[in-house]
N, C-alpha and C positions, 0 to 999 in steps of 0.2 A: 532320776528316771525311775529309778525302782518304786519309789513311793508313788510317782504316778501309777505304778502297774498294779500297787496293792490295792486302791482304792477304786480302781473299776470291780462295777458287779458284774454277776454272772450274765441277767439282761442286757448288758450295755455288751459283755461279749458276745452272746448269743448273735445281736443283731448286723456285729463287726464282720460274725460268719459267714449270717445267712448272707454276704454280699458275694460271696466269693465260692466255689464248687465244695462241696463238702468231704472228702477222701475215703470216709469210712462211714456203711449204713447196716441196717440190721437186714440179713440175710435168711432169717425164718426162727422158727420159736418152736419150741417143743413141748408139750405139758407132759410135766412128769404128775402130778399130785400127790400123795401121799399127806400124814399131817405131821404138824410141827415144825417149829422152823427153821432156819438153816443158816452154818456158818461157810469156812473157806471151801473154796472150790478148787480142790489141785488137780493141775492136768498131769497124764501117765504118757506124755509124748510118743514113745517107740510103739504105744498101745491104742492110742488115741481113744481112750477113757478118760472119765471124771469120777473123781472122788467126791464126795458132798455129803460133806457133816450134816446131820437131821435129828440134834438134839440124843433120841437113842439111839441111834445106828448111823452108817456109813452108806450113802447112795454109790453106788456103782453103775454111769451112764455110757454111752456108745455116742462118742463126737459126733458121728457121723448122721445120726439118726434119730439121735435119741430115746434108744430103747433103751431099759434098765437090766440091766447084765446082772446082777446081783443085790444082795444087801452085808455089808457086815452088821449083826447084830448083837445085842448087848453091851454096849460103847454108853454109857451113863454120861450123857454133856458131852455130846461130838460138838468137836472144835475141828481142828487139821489131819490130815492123812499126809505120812510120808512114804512113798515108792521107794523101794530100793529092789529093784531086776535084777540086781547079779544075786543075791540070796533067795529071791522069790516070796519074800514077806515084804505086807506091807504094817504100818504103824499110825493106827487114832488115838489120838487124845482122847481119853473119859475123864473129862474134870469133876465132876461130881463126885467120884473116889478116889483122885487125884495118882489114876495108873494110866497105861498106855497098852492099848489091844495091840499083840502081834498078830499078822492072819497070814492067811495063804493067799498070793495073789490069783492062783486059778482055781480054789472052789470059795473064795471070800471067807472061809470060818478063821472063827479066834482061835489059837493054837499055843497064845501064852498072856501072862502078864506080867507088866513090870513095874513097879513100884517108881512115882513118880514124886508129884509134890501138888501141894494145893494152886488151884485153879491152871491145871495144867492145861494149855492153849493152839498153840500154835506149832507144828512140827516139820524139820527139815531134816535133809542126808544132808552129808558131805561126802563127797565120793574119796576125795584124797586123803581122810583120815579114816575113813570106811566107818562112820559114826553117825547116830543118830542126835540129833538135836530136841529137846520140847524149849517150850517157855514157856514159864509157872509165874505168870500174872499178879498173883496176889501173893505169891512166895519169893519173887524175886530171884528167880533162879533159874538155870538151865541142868535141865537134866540129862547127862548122855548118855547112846544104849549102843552096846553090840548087837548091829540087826543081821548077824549070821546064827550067834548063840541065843539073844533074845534076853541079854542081862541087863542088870544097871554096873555102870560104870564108877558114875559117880554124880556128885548133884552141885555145879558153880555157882558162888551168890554174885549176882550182875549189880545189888546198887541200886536196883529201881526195879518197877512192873513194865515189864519187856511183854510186846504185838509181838509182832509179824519179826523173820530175819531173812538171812538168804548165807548162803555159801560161796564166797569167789572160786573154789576149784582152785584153791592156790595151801589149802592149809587154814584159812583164817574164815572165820564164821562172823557175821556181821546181826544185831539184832537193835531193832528200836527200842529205847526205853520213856512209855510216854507218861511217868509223872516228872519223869526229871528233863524232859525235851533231849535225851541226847545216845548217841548210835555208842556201842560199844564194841568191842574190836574182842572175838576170842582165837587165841590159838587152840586149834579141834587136838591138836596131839597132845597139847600140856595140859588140856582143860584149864587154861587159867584167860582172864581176862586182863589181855596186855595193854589195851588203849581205850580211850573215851573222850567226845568232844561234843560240843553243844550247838544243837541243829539253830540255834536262835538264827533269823526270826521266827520264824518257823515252831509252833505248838503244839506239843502232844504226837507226835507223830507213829503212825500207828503201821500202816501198811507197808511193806518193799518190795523193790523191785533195783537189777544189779546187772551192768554193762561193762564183763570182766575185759574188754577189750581195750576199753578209756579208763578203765578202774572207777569207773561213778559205780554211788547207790541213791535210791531214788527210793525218802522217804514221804510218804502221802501225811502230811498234820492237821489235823484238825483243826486248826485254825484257819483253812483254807486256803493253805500252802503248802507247796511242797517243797522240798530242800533235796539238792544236790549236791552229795560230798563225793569231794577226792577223797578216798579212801587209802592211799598210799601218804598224801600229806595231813591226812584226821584233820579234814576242816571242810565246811561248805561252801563251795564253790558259785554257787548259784540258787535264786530260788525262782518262781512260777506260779500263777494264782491256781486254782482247782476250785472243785466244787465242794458244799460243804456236809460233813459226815461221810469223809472217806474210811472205805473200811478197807480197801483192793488197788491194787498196782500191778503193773507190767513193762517189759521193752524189748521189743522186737529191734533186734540188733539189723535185720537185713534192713528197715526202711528206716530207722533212727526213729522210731516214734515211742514215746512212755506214754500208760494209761493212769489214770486214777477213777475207780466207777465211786459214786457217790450215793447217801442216802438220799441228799434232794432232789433224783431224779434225772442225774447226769454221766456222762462217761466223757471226761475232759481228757483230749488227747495232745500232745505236746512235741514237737519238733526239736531233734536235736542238730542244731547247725553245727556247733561244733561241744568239745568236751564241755564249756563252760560257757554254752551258749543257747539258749532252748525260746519258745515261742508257742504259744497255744495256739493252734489250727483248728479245734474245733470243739465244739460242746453241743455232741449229740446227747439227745433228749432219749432217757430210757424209763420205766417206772420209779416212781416213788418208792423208797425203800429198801432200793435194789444198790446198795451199796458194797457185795462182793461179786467178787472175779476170778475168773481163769485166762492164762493164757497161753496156748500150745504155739510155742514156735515153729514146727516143722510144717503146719498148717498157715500158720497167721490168722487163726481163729481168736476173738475173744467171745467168752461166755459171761455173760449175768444170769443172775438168777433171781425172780423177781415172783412175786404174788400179790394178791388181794387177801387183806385184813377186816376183820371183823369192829367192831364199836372197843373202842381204846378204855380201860377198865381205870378206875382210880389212883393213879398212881405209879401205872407203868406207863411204859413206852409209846407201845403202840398194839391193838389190839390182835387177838390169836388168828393166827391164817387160815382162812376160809378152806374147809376141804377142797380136795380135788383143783385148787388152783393155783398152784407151785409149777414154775416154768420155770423152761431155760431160754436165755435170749440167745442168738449165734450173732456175730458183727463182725466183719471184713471190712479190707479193705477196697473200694468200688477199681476195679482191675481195667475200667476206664482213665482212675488217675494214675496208673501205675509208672 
């Protein structure tokens, strides 16, 4: 059965959808503009702000509106911002000098640095070990910081180039590692890396997202799967098709539903029947390109962030973002299916 599920495309779902009511539609769009482009998009829940990495600085948005509250600035390669409210600092990634801006979370300045590691990326809290987390990409490592004192602690080598991670709230830190396809298991108080297990089928897996209640994590691969591990038993439980160049994930524990927003244009949503049982409900259509995300539980909001690009230059990617046209998408759920 599973083989049948891997070899349907994204079209053949699209049109399995559109038969059926669609759960979740995009509820309004904000233009922020600014230039430059943009990675993670962390939501500030208690705040209902967004953080959004902008290459040199840190965007600071209003959920509600859209207005731009502030900028951190001087951030060299924004990647992630991590919140931490009970200290009142917050934490970006600058990979390009491979440190970590502390700032103040009510006038947004920089207020310290900490020495990090090369291609430093993606950053988390743990609240139960009260530590910060990064992930150094191309160092292989996780760096962790005192975000009351604003130090480094120390710097753990993972084994591989670690995305995205999350925190169970239990002590134990969870991180992707996508050249070697496989999740890693750190205790936040030893700083040591006690487990690892191999997301196969499942490729490159880059994005997460983490349902402390069943103990899944829910990582986004690049191969256009996503894989769901038990994380108590270090093994994947289940896998799911998605769309492909994921870079974002989510799960709203109140409806059982996980996101993956993708670069081809998609935000593939996914039903959890039970811990070790899931089903794609829908593949809403968003911009090209627009393959990160936020997602505020207290709301049930998700956010994309999506623009218009310029003529694709020799050898990159894709070409530089047209001024003045960096949005946010907003997406609910239609409170007709509720």
């Amino acid at each position: 059965m599973r083989k049948i599920v891997f070899v349907l495309s994204l079209a053949t779902l699209t049109l399995l959808f559109a038969q059926s009511p669609a759960p979740y539609r995009v509820t309004g769009t904000y233009t922020l503009g600014g230039d430059g482009s943009w990675d993670y998009i962390v939501p500030d829940p208690p705040n209902h702000r967004l953080f959004i990495g902008r290459q040199n600085r840190v965007m600071v948005v209003d959920e509600n509106n859209g207005t731009l509250l502030g900028e951190v600035v001087g951030i060299q390669g924004a990647h992630g911002t991590a919140v931490v409210n009970s200290s009142g600092h917050g934490f970006a990634t600058s990979g390009n000098d491979r440190s970590v801006g502390m700032f103040d979370l009510k006038s947004y300045k920089v207020i310290g640095r900490i020495p990090a590691a090369e291609d430093a990326d993606a950053i988390i809290y743990d609240s139960e070990s009260n530590r910060v987390f990064t992930f150094n990409g191309d160092a292989h490592s996780s760096t962790v910081i005192d975000p009351r004192a604003g130090t480094l602690i120390t710097n753990i080598p993972l084994g591989g180039k670690p995305e995205y991670g999350a925190s169970a709230g239990d002590g134990k830190v969870y991180a992707n590692l996508t050249d070697t396809s496989e999740v890693v298991e750190i205790d936040a108080k030893t700083a040591a890396v006690e487990r690892r297990w191999s997301t196969a089928p499942c490729k490159q897996p880059v994005s997460m997202a983490i349902d402390t209640v069943h103990h899944r994590l829910f990582s986004g691969c690049r191969s256009g799967v996503m894989a769901i591990s038990d994380y108590q038993a270090g093994k994947v439980a289940a896998t799911v098709p998605i769309g492909q160049g994921v870079d974002g994930a989510g799960f709203d524990a109140a409806s059982g539903d996980v996101f993956a927003s993708n670069v081809d244009g998609s935000l593939t949503v996914i039903h959890q029947d039970s811990p070790d049982q899931y089903r794609v409900i829908q593949h809403l259509q968003t911009p090209e390109g627009s393959r990160n995300m936020g997602f505020d539980p207290t709301n049930h909001r998700i956010f994309i962030a999506s623009a218009k690009f310029g003529p694709t230059p020799a050898g990159a990617r894709r070409g530089p973002v047209l001024p003045g046209t960096f949005s946010l998408m907003v997406i609910a759920r239609d409170s007709a299916k509720h």
